[in-house]
PDB file with one MODEL, atoms N, CA, C and O in Angstrom:
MODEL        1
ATOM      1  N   UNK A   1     136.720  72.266  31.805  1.00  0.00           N
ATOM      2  CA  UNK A   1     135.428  71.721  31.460  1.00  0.00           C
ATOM      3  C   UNK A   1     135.340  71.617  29.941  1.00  0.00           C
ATOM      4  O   UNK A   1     135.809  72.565  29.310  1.00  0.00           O
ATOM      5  N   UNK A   2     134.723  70.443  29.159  1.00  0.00           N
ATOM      6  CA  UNK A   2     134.591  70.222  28.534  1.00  0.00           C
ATOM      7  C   UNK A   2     132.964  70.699  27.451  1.00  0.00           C
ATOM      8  O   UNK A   2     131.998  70.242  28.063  1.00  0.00           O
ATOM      9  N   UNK A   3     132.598  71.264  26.434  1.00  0.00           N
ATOM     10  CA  UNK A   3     131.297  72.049  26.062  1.00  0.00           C
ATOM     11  C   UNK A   3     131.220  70.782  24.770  1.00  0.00           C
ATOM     12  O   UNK A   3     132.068  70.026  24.298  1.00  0.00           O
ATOM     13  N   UNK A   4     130.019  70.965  24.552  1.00  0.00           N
ATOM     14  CA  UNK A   4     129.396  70.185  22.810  1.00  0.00           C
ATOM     15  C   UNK A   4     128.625  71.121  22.323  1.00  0.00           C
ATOM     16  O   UNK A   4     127.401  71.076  22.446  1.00  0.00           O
ATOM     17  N   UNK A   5     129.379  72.268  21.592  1.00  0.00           N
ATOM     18  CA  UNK A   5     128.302  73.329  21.054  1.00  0.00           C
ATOM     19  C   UNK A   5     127.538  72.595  20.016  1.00  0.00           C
ATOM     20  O   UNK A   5     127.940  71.797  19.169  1.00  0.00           O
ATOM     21  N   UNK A   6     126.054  73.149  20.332  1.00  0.00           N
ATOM     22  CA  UNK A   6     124.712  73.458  19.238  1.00  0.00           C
ATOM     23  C   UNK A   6     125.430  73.900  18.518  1.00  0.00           C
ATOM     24  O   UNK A   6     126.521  74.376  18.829  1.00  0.00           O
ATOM     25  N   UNK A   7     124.780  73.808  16.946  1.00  0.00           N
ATOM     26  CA  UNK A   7     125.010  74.564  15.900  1.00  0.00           C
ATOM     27  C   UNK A   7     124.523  76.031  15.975  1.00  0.00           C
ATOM     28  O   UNK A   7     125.429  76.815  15.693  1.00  0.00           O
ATOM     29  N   UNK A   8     123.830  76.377  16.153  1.00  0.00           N
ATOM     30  CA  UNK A   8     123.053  77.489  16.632  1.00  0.00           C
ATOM     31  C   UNK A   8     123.499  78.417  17.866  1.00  0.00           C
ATOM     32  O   UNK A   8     123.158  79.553  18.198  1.00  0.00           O
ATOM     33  N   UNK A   9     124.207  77.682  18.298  1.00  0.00           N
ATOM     34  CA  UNK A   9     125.447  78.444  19.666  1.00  0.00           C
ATOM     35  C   UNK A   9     126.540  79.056  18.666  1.00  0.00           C
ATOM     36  O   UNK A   9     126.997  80.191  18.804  1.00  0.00           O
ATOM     37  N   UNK A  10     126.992  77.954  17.392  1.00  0.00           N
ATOM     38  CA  UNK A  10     128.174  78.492  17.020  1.00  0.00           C
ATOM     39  C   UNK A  10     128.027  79.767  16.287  1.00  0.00           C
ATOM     40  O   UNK A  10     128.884  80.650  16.267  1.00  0.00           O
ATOM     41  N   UNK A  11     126.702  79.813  15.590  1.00  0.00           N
ATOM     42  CA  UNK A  11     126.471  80.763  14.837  1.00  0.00           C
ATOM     43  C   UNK A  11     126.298  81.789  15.466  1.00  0.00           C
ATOM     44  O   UNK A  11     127.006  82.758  15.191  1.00  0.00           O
ATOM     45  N   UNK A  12     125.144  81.896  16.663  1.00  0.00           N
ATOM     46  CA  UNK A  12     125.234  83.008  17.262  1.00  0.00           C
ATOM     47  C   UNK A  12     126.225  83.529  17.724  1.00  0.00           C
ATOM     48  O   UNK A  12     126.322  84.756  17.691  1.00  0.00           O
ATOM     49  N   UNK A  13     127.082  82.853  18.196  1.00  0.00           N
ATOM     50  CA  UNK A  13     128.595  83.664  18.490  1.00  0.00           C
ATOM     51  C   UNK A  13     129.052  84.256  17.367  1.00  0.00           C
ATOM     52  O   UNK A  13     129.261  85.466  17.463  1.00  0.00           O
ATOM     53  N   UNK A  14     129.297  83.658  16.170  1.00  0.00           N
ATOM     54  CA  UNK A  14     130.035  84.354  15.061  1.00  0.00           C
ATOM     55  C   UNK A  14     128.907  85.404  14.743  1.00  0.00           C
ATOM     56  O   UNK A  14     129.361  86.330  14.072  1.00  0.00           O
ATOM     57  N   UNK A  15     127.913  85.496  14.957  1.00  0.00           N
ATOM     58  CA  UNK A  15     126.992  86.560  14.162  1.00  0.00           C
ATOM     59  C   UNK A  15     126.689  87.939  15.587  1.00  0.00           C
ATOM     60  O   UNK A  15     125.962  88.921  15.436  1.00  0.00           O
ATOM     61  N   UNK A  16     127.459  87.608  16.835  1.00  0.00           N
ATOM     62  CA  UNK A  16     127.317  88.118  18.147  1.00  0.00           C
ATOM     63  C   UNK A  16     126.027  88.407  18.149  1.00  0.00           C
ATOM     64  O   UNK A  16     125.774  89.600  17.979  1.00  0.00           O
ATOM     65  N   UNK A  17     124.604  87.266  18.371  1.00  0.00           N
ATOM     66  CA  UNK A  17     123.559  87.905  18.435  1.00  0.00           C
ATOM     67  C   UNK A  17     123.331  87.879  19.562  1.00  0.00           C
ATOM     68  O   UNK A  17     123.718  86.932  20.246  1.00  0.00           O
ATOM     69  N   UNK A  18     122.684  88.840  20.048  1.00  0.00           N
ATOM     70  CA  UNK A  18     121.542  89.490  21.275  1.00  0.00           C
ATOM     71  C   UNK A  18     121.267  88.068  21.952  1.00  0.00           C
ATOM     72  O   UNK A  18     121.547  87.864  23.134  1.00  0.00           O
ATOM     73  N   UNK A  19     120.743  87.172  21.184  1.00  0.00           N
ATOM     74  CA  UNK A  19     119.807  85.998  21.709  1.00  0.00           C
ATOM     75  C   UNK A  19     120.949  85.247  22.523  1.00  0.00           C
ATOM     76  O   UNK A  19     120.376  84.467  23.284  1.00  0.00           O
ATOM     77  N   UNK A  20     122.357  85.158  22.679  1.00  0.00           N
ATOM     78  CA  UNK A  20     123.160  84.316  23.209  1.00  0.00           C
ATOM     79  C   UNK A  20     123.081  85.150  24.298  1.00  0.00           C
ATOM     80  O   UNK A  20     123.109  86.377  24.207  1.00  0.00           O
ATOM     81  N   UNK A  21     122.965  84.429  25.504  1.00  0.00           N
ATOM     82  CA  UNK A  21     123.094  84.981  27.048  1.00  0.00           C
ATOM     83  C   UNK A  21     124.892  85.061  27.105  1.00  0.00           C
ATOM     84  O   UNK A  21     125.788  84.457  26.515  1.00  0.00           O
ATOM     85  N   UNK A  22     124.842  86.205  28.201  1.00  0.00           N
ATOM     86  CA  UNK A  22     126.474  86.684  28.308  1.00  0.00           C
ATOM     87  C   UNK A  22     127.399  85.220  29.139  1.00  0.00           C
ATOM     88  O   UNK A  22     128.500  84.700  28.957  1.00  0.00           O
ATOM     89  N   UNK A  23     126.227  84.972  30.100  1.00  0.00           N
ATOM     90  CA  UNK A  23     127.350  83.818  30.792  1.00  0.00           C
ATOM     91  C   UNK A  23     127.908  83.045  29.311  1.00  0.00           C
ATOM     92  O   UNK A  23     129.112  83.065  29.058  1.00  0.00           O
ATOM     93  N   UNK A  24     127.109  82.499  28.550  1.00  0.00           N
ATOM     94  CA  UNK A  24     127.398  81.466  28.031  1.00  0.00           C
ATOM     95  C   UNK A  24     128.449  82.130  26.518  1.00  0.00           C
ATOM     96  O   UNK A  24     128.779  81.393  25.589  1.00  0.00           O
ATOM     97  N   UNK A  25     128.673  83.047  26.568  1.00  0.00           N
ATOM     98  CA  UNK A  25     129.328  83.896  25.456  1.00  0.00           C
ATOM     99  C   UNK A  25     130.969  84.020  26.159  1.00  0.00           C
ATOM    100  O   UNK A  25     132.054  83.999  25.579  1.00  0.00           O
ATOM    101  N   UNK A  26     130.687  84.138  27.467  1.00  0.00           N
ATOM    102  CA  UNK A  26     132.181  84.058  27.744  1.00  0.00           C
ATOM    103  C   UNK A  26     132.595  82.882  28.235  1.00  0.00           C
ATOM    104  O   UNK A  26     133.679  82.856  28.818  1.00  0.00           O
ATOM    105  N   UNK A  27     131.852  81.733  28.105  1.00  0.00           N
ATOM    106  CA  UNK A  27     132.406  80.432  27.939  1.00  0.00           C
ATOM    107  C   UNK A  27     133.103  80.296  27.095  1.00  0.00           C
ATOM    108  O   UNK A  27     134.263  79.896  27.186  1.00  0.00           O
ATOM    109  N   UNK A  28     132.455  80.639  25.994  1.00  0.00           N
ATOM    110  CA  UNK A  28     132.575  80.277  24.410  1.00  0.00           C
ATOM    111  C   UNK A  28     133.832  81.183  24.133  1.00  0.00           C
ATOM    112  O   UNK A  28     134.704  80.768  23.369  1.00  0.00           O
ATOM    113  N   UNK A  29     133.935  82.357  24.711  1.00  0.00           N
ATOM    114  CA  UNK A  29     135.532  83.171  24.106  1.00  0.00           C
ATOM    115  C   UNK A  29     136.328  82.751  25.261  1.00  0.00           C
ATOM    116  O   UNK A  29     137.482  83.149  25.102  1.00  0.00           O
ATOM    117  N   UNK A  30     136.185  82.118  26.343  1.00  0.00           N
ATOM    118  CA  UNK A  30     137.069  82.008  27.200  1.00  0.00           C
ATOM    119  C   UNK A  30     138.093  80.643  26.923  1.00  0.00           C
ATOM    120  O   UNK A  30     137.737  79.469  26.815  1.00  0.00           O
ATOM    121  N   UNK A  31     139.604  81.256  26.841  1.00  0.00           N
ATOM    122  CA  UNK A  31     140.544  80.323  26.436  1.00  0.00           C
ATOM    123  C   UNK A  31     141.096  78.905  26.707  1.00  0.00           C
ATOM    124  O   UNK A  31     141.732  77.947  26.268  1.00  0.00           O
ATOM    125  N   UNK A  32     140.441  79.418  27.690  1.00  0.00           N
ATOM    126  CA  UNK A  32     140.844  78.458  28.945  1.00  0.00           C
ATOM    127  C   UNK A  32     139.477  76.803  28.678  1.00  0.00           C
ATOM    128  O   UNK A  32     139.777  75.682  29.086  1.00  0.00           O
ATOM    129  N   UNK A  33     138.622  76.990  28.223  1.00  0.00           N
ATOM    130  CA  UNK A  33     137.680  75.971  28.553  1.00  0.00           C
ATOM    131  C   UNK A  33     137.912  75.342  27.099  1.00  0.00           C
ATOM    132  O   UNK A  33     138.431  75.943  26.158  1.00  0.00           O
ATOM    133  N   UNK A  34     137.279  73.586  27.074  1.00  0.00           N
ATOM    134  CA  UNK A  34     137.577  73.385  26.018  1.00  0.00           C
ATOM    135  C   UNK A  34     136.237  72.804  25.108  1.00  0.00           C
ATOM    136  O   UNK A  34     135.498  71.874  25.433  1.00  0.00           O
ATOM    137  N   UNK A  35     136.156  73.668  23.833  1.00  0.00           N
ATOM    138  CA  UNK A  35     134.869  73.893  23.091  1.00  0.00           C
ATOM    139  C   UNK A  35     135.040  72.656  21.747  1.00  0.00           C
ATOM    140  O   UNK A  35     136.061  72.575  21.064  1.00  0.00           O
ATOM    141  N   UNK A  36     133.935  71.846  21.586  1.00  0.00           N
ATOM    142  CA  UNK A  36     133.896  71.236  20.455  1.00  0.00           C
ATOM    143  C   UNK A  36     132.173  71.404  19.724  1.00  0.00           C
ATOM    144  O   UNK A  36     131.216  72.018  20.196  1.00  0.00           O
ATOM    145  N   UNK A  37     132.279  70.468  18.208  1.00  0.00           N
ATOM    146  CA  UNK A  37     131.668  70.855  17.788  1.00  0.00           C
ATOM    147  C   UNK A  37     131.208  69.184  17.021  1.00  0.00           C
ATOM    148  O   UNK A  37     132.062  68.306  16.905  1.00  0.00           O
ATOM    149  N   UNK A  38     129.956  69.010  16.626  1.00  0.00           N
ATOM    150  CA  UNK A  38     130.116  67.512  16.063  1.00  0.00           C
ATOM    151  C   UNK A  38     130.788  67.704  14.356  1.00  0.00           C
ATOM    152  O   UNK A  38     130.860  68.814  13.830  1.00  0.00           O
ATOM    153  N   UNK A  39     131.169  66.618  13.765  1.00  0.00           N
ATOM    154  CA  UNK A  39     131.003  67.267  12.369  1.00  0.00           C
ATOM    155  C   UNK A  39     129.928  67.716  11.014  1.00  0.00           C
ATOM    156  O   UNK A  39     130.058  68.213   9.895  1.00  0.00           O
ATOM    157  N   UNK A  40     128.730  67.164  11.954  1.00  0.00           N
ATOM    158  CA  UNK A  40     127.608  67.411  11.404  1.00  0.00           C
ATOM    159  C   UNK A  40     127.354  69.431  11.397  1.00  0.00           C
ATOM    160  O   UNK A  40     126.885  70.050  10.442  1.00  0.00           O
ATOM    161  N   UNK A  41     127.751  69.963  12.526  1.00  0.00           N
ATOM    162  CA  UNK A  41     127.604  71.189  12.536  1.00  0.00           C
ATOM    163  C   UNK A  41     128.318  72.053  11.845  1.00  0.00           C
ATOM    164  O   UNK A  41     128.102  73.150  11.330  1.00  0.00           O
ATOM    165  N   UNK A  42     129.643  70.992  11.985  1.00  0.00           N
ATOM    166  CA  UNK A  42     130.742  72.130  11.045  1.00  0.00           C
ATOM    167  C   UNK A  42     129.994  71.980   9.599  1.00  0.00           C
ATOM    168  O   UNK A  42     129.981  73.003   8.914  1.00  0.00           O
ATOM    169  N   UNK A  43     129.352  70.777   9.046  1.00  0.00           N
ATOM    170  CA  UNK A  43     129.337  70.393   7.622  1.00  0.00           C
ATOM    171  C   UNK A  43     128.111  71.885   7.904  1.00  0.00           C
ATOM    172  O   UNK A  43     128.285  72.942   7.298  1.00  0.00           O
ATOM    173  N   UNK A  44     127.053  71.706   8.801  1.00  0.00           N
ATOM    174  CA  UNK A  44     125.707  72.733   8.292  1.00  0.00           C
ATOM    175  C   UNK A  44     126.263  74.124   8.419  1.00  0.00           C
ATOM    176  O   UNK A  44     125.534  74.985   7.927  1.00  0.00           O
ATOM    177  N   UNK A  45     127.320  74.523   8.930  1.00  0.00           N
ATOM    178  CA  UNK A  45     127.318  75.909   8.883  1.00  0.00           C
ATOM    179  C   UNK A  45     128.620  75.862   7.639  1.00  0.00           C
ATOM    180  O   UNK A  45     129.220  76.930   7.513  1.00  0.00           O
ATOM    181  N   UNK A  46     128.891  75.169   7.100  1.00  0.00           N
ATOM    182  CA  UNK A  46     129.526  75.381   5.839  1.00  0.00           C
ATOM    183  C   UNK A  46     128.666  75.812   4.930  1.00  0.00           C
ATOM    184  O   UNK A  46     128.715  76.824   4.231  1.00  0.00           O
ATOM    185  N   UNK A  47     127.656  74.742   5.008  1.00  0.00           N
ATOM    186  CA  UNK A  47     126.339  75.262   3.790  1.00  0.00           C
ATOM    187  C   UNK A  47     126.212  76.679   3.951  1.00  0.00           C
ATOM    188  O   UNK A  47     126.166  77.495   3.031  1.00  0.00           O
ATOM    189  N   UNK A  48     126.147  76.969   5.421  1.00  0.00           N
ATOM    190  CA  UNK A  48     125.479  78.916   5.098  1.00  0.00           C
ATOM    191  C   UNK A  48     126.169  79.483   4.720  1.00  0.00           C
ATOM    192  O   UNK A  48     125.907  80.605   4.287  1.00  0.00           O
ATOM    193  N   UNK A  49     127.281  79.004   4.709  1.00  0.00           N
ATOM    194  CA  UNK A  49     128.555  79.860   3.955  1.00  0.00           C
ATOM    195  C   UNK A  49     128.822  79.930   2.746  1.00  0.00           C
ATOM    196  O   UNK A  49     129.286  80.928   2.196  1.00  0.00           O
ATOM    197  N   UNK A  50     128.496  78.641   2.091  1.00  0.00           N
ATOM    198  CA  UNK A  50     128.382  78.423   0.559  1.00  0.00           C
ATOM    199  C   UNK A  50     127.106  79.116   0.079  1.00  0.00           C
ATOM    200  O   UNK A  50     127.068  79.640  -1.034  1.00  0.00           O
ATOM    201  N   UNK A  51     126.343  79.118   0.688  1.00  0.00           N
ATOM    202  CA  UNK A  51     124.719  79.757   0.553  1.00  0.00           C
ATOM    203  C   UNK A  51     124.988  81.028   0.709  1.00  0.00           C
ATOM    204  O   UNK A  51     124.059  81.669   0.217  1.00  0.00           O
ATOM    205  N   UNK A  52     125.986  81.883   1.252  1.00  0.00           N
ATOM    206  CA  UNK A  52     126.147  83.385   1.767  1.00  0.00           C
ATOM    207  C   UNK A  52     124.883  83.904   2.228  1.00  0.00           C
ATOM    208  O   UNK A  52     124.207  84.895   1.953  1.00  0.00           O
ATOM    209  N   UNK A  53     124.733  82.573   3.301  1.00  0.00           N
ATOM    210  CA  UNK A  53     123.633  83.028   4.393  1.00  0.00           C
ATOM    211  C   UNK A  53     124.550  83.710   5.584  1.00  0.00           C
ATOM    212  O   UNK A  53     124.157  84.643   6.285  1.00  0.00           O
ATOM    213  N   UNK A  54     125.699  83.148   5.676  1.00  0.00           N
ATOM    214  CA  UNK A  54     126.749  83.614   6.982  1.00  0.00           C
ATOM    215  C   UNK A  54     127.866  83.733   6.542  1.00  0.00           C
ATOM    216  O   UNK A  54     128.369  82.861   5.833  1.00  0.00           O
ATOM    217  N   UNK A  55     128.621  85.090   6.948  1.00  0.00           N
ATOM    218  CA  UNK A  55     129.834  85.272   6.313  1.00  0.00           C
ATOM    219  C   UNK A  55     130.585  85.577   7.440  1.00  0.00           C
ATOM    220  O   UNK A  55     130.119  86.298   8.322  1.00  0.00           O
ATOM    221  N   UNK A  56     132.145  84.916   7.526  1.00  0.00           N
ATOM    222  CA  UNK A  56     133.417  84.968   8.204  1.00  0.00           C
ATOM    223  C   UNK A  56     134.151  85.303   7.838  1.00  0.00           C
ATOM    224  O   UNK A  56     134.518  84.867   6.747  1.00  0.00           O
ATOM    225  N   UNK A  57     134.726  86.104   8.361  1.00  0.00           N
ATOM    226  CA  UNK A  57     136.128  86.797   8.142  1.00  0.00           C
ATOM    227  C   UNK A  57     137.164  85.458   8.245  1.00  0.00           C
ATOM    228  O   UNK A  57     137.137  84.957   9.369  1.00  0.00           O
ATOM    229  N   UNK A  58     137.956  84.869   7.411  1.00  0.00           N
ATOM    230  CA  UNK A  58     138.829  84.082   7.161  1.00  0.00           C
ATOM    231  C   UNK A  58     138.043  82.718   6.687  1.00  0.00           C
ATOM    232  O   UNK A  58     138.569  81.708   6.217  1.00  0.00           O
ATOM    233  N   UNK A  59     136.843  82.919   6.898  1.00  0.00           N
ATOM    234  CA  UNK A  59     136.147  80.860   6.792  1.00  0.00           C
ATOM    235  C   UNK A  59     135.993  80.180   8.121  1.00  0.00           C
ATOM    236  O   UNK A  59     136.675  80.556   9.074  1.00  0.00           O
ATOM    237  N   UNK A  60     135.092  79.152   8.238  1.00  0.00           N
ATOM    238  CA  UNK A  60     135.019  78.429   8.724  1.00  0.00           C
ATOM    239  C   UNK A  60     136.498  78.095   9.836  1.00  0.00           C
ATOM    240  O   UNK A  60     136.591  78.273  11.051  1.00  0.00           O
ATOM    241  N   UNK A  61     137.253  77.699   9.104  1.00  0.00           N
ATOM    242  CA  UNK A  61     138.778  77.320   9.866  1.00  0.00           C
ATOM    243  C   UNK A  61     139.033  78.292  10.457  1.00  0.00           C
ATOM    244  O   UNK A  61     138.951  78.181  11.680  1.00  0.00           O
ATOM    245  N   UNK A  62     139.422  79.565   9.935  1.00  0.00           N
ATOM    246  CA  UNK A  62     139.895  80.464  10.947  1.00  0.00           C
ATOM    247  C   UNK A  62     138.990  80.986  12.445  1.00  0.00           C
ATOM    248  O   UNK A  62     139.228  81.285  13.615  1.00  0.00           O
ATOM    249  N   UNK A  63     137.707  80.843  11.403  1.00  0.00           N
ATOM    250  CA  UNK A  63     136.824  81.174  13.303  1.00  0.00           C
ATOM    251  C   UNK A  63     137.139  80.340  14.111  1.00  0.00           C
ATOM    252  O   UNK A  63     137.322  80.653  15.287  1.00  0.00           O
ATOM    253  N   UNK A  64     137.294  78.931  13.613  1.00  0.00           N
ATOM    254  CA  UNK A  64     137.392  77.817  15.163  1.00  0.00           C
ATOM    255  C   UNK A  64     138.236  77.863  15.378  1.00  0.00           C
ATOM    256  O   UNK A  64     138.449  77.119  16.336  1.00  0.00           O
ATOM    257  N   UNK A  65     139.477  78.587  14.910  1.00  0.00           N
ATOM    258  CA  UNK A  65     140.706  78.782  15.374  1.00  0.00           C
ATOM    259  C   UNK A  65     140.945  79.692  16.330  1.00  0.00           C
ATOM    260  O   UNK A  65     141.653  79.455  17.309  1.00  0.00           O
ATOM    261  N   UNK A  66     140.213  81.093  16.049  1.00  0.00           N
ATOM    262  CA  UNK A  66     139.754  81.933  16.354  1.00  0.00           C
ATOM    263  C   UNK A  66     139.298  81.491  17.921  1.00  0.00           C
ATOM    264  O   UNK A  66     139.843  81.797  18.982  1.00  0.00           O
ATOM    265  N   UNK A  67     138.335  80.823  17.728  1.00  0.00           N
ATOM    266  CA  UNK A  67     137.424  80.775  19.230  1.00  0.00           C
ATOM    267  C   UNK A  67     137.867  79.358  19.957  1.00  0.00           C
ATOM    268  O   UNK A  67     137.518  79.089  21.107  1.00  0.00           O
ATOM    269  N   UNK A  68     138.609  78.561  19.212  1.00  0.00           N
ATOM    270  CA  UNK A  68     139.580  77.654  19.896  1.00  0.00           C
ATOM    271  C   UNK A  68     138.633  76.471  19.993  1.00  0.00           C
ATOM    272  O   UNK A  68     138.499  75.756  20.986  1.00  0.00           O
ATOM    273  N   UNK A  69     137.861  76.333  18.599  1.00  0.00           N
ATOM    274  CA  UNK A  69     137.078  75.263  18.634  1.00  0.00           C
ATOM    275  C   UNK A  69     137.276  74.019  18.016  1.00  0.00           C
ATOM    276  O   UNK A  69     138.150  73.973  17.151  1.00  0.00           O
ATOM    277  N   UNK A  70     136.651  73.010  18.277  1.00  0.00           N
ATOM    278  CA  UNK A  70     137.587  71.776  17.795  1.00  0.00           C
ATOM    279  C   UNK A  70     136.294  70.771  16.967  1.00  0.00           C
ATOM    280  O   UNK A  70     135.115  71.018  17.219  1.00  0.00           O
ATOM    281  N   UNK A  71     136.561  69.974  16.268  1.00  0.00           N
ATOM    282  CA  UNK A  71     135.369  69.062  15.777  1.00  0.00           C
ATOM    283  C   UNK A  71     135.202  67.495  16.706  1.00  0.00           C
ATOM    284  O   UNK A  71     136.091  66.644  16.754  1.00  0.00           O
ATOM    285  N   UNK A  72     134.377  67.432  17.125  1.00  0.00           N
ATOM    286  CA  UNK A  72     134.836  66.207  17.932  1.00  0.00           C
ATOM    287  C   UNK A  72     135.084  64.734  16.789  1.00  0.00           C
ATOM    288  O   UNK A  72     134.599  64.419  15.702  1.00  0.00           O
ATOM    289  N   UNK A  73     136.104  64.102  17.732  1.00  0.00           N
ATOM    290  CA  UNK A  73     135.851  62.753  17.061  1.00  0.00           C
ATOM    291  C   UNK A  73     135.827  61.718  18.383  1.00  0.00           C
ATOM    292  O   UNK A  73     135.568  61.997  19.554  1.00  0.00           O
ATOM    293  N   UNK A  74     136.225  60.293  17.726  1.00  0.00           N
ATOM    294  CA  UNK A  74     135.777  59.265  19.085  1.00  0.00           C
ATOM    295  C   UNK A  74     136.590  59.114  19.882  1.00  0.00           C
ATOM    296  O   UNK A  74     136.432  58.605  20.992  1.00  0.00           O
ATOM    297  N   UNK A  75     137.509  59.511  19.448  1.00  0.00           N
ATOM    298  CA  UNK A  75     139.021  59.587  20.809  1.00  0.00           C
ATOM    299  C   UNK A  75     138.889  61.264  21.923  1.00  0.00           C
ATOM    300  O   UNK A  75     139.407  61.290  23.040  1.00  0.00           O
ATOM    301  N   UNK A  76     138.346  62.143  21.507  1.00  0.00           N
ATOM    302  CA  UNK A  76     137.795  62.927  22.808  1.00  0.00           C
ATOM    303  C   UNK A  76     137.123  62.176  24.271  1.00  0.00           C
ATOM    304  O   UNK A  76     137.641  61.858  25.342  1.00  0.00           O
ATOM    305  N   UNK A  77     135.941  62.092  23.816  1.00  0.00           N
ATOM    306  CA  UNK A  77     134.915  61.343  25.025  1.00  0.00           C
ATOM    307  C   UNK A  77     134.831  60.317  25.067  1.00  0.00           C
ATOM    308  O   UNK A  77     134.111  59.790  25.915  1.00  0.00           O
TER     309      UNK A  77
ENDMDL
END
């Protein structure tokens, strides 16, 4: 199955908050399914990062590597 994470999905995962329900948390770490992201989201959660509103262990790149996330473009869907 194919996902279009919210921006706000991605963050809550990297920040593991409370507010993300469990089904949908082990979507999101589960290896097997395949997670994208638009590039509008990757660009806004860069800002929080430049802002050191949100901090990652490795950056941006390594989390979606990390959680096996991808940016969509027009050759996906």
């Amino acid at each position: 199955m194919k996902y279009l994470l919210d921006t706000h999905v991605v963050l809550w995962t990297a920040e593991n908050s409370p507010l993300l329900p469990d089904r949908v948390k082990t979507i999101i770490l589960d290896k097997d399914t395949e997670k994208y992201v638009s590039i509008v989201s990757a660009w806004e959660i860069a800002i929080k990062l430049g802002t050191h509103k949100l901090h990652l262990d490795g950056g941006l790149p390594e989390f979606f590597r990390a959680c096996q996330i991808f940016c969509v473009n027009d050759k996906i869907f």
